[in-house]
C-alpha positions as CSV (number, residue, x, y, z in Angstrom):
1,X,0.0,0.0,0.0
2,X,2.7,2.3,-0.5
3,X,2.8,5.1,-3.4
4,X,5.8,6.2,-5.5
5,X,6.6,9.8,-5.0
6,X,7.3,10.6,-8.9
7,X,5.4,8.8,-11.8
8,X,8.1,7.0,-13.9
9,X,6.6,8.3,-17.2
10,X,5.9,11.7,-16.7
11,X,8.7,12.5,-19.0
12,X,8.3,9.9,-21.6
13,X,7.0,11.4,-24.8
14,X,5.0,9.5,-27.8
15,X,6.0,9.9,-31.5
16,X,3.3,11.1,-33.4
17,X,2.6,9.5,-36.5
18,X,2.9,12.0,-39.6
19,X,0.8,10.3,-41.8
20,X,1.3,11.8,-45.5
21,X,-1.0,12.1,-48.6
22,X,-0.2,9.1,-49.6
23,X,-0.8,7.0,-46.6
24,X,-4.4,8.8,-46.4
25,X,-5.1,7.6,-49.7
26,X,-4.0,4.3,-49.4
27,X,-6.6,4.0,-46.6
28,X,-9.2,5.5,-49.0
29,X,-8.3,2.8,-51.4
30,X,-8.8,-0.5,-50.1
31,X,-11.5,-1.4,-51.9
32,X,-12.8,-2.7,-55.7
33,X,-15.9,-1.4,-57.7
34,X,-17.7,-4.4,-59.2
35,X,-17.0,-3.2,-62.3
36,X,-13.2,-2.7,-61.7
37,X,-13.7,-6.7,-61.0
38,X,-15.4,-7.7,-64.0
39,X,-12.2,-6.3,-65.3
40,X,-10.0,-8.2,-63.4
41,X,-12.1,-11.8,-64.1
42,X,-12.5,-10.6,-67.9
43,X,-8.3,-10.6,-67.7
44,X,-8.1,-13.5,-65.9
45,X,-9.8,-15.5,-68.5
46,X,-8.6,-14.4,-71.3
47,X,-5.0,-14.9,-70.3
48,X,-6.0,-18.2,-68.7
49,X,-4.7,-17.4,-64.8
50,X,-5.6,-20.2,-62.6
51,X,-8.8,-21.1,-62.4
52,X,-9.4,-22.1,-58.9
53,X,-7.9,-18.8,-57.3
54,X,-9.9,-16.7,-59.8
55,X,-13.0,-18.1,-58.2
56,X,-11.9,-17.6,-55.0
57,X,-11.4,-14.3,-55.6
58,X,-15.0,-13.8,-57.1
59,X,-16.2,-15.6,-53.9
60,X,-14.5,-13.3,-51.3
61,X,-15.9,-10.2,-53.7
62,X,-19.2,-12.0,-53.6
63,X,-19.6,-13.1,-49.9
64,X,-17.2,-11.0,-47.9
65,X,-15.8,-14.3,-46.4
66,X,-11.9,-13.9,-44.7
67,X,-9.7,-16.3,-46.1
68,X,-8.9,-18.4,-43.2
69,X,-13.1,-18.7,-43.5
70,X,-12.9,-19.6,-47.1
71,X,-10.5,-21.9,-46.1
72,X,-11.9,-23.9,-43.4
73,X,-15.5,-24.1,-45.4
74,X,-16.1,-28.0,-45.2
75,X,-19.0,-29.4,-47.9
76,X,-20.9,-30.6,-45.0
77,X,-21.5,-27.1,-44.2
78,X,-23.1,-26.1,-47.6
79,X,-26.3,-26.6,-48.8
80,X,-27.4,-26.4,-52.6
81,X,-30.8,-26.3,-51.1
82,X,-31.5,-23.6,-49.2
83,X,-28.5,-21.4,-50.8
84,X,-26.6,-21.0,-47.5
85,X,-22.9,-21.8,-46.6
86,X,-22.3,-22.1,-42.4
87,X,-19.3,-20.4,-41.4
88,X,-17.8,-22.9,-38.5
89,X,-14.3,-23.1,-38.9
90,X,-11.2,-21.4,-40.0
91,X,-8.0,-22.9,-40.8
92,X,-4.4,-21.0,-40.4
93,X,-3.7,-20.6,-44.1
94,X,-0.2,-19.7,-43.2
95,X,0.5,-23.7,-42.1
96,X,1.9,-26.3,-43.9
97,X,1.6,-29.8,-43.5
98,X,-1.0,-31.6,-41.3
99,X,-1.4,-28.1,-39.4
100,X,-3.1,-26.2,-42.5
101,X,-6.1,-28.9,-41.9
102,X,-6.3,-28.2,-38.2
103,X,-9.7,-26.3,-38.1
104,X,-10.2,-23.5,-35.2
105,X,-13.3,-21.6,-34.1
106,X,-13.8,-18.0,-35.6
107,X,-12.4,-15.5,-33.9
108,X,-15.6,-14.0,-32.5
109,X,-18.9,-15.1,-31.0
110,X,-20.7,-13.5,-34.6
111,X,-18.0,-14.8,-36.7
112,X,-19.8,-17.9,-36.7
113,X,-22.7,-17.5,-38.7
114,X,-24.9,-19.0,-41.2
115,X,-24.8,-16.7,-44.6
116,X,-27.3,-16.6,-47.9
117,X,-25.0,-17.3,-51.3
118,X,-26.5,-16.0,-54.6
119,X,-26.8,-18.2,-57.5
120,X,-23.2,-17.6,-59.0
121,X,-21.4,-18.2,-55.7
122,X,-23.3,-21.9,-56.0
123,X,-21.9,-22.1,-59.7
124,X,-18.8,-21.7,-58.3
125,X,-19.7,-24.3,-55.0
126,X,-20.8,-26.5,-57.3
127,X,-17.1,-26.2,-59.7
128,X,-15.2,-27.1,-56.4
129,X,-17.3,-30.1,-55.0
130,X,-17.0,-31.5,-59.0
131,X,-13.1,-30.6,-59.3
132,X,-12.4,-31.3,-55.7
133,X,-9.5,-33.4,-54.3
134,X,-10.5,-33.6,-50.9
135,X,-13.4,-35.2,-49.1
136,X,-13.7,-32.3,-46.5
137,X,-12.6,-29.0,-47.8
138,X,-14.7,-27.4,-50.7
139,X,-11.8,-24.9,-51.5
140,X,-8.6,-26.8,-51.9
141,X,-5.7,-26.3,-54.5
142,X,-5.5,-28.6,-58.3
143,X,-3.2,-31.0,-55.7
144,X,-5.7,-31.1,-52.8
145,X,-4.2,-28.9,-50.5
146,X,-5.8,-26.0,-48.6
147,X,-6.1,-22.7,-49.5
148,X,-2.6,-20.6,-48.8
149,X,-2.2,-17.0,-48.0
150,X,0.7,-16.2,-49.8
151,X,-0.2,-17.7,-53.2
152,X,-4.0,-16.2,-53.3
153,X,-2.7,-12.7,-52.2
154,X,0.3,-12.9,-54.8
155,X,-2.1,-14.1,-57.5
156,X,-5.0,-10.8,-56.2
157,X,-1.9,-8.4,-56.2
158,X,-1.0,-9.3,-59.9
159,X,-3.8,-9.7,-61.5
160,X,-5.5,-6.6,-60.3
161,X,-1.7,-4.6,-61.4
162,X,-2.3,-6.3,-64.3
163,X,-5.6,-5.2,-65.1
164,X,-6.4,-2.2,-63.1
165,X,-3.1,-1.2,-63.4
166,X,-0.1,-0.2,-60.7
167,X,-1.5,2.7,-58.8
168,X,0.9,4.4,-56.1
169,X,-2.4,5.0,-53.6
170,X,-3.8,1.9,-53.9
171,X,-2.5,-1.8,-52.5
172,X,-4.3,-4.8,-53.9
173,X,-4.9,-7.6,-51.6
174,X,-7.2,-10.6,-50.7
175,X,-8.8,-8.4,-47.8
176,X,-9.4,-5.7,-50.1
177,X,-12.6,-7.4,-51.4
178,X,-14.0,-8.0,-48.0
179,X,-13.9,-4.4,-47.7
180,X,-15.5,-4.3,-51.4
181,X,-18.0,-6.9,-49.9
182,X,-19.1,-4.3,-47.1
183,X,-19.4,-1.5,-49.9
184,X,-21.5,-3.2,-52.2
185,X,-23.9,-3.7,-49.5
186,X,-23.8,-0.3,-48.3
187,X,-24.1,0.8,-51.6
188,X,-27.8,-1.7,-51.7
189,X,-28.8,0.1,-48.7
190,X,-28.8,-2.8,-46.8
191,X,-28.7,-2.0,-43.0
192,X,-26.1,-1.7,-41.0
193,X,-27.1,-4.6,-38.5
194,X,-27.7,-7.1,-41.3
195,X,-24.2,-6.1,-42.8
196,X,-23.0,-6.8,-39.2
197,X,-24.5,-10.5,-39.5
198,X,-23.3,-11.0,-42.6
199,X,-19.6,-10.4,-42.3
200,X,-19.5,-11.5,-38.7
201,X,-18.6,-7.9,-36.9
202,X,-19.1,-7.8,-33.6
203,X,-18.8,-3.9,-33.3
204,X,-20.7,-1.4,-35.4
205,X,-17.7,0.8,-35.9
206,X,-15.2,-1.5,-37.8
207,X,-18.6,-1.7,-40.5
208,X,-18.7,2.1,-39.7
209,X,-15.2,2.6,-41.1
210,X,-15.9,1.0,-44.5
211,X,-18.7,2.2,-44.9
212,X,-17.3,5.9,-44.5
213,X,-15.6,5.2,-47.7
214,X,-18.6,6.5,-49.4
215,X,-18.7,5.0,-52.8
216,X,-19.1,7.6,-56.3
217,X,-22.3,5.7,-56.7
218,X,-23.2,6.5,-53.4
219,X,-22.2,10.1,-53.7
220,X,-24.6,10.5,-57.4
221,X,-27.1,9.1,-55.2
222,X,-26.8,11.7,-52.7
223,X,-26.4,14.5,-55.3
224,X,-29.8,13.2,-57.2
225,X,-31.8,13.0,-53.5
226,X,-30.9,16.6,-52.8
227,X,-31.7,17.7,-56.3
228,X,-35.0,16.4,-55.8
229,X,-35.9,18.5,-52.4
């Protein structure tokens, strides 16, 4: 019960961040239109990329899954039926060996959740369970393997430069169409607290912060509602 007579960081002083321009608009940027990713599939086609991790990528766009979630998606957990995928598991997508099939709970409460797929996100179920190489995992590599971090955000960074073009403000990665995921429902006016469930936030303010990067849709929206007044 006795008290120090001088606080040992009194003096100590924090660095402050000087964020520049172009770290702001890197932040602004970490997103993909839908149309910016027809672009991207359109590429990978023609110039035959691989197949499987084009998909993926269309998935993630299409469900706003996080990879370890894609990864740890076992067929048992899809049905055709009813058009819903149940997001159980993750796997570390980092691991190799008989670790990268070790399957963990989410890392939240919400994160497990039950999610509606549209019909092209079962075209692309159904590719995997017909091309599949595994008995449990409906995303697995042309050897059978699950799905690894490096290679899918490699192949995402690449094809997007290659398409979209090399942009100093803007980093292309897999968790980029999560965010573009989040966007696109915004953008439907879908509310906030289904988004939530969707994606598996627990807090309102990390779907807040992508959805403050108001879309130009969004903003022509805007400009035509105040028009109208």
């Amino acid at each position: 019960m006795t008290y120090i007579g001088l606080n040992p960081v009194s003096n100590v002083v924090l660095p402050k961040h000087n964020s520049s321009v172009e770290d702001f608009e890197i932040s602004e940027n970490k997103t993909i239109t839908y149309d910016e990713l027809k672009i991207v599939l359109e590429y990978c086609h023609k110039h035959n990329k691989n197949q499987r991790l084009t998909f993926i990528m269309e998935f993630l766009f299409l469900t706003g899954l996080r990879l370890e979630e894609l990864g740890g998606l076992q067929k048992s957990s899809v049905d055709f039926q009813k058009q819903t995928i149940k997001i159980k598991h993750v796997i570390d997508t980092k691991a190799i060996g008989v670790n990268s099939r070790k399957l963990y709970l989410p890392k939240t409460f919400a994160s497990r959740r039950e999610i509606y797929v549209n019909d092209r996100c079962i075209e692309i179920l159904k590719w995997f369970f017909d091309n599949s190489l595994d008995d449990d995992f409906v995303f697995t590599t042309m050897i059978g393997t699950t799905v690894k971090q490096s290679a899918t955000y490699l192949f995402v960074r690449n094809v997007c430069e290659a398409s979209l073009g090399k942009q100093k403000n803007r980093k292309y990665n897999v968790h980029m169409l999560r965010h573009a995921h989040i966007s696109l429902l915004a953008e439907l006016d879908i509310p906030i607290k289904a988004t939530m469930k969707r994606v598996g936030h627990s807090q309102e303010s990390t779907t807040l912060r992508i959805y403050s990067h108001v879309s130009q849709k969004m903003n022509d929206s805007i400009m035509r509602k105040l028009n109208e007044i």
